[in-house]
C-alpha positions as CSV (number, residue, x, y, z in Angstrom):
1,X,0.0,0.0,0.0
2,X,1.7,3.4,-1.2
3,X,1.1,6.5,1.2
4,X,0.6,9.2,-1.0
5,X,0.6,12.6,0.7
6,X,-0.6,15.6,-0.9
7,X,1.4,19.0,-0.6
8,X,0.2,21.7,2.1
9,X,0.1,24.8,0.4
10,X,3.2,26.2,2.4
11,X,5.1,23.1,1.3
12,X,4.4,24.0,-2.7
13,X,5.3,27.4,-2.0
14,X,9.1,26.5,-0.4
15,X,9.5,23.9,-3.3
16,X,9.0,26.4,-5.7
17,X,11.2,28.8,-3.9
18,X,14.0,26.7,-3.3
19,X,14.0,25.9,-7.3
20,X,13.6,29.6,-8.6
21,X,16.6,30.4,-6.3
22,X,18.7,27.4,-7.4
23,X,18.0,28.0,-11.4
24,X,19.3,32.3,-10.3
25,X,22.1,31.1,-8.6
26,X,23.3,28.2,-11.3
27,X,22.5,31.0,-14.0
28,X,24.4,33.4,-12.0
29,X,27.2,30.6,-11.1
30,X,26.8,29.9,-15.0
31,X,27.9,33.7,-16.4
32,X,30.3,34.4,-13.9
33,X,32.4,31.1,-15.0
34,X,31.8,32.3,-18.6
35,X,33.0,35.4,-17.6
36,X,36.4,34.4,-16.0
37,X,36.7,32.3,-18.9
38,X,36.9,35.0,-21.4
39,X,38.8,37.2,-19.0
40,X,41.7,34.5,-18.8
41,X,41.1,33.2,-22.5
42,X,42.9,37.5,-22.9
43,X,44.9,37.7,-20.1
44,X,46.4,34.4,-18.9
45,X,46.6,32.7,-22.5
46,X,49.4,30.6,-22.7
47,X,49.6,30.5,-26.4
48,X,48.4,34.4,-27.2
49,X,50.0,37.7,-25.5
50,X,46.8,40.1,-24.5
51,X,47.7,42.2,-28.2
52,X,47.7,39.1,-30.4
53,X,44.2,38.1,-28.6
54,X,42.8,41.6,-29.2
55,X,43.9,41.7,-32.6
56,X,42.2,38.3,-33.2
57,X,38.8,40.7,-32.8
58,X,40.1,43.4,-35.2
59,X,38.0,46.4,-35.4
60,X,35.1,44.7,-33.5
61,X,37.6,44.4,-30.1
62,X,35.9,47.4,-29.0
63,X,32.7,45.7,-28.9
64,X,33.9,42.8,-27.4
65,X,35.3,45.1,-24.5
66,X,31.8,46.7,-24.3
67,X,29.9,43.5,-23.9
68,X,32.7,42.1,-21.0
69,X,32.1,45.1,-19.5
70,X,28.2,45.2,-19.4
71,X,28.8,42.0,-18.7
72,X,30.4,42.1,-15.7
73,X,28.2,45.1,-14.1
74,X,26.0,43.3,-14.5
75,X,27.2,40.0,-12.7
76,X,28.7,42.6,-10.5
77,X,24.9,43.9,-9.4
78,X,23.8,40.8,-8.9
79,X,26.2,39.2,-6.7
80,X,28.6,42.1,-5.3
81,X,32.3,42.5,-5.7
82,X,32.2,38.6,-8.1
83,X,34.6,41.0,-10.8
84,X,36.4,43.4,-9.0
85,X,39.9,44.0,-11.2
86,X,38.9,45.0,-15.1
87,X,41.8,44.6,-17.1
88,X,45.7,43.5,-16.1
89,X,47.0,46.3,-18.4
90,X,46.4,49.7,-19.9
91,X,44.8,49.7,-22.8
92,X,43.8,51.9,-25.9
93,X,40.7,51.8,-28.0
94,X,41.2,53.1,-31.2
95,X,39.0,54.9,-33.6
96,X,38.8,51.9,-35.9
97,X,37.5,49.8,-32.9
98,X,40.8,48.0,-32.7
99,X,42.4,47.7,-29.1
100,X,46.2,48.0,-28.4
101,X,47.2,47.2,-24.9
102,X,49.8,49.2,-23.2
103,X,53.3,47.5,-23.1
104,X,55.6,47.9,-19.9
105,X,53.0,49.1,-17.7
């Protein structure tokens, strides 16, 4: 004989909460690993210097910074202080879009 037991109301209510905040924080969990991913893919690439990665973007490297940097505001409002540091080294956007990243600095 199976004992089914319906759910109280207060029961569906912390079910549902518990699995709204689990699917915000894996999303959350999800773009902030993206994010470090494509901040190391520039600055800690063991086959690329920083230049030769930004010059793999040509003139749409500017847009690329834009969208990393939307990006992590946004992450950043979310979950406070995830991406604190923004780039390793100066860099340049140029009027073409293209990005040069200051060398000795």
């Amino acid at each position: 004989m199976a004992l089914i037991q319906d759910l109280t109301k207060e029961q569906k209510q912390a079910r549902l909460k518990l699995r709204v905040q689990g699917g915000i924080n894996q999303a959350i969990a999800q773009l902030q690993q993206s994010m470090s991913g494509a901040f190391h893919s520039v600055w800690a690439n063991p086959e690329l210097t920083p230049q030769e990665c930004f010059d793999a973007f040509g003139t749409e490297a500017k847009d690329l910074l834009i969208l990393l940097q939307k990006s992590k505001a946004f992450v950043n409002d979310l979950k406070a202080g995830t991406f604190i540091q923004s780039s390793l080294k100066p860099l340049t956007v140029n009027a073409d879009g293209t990005v040069t990243v200051t060398v000795g600095q």
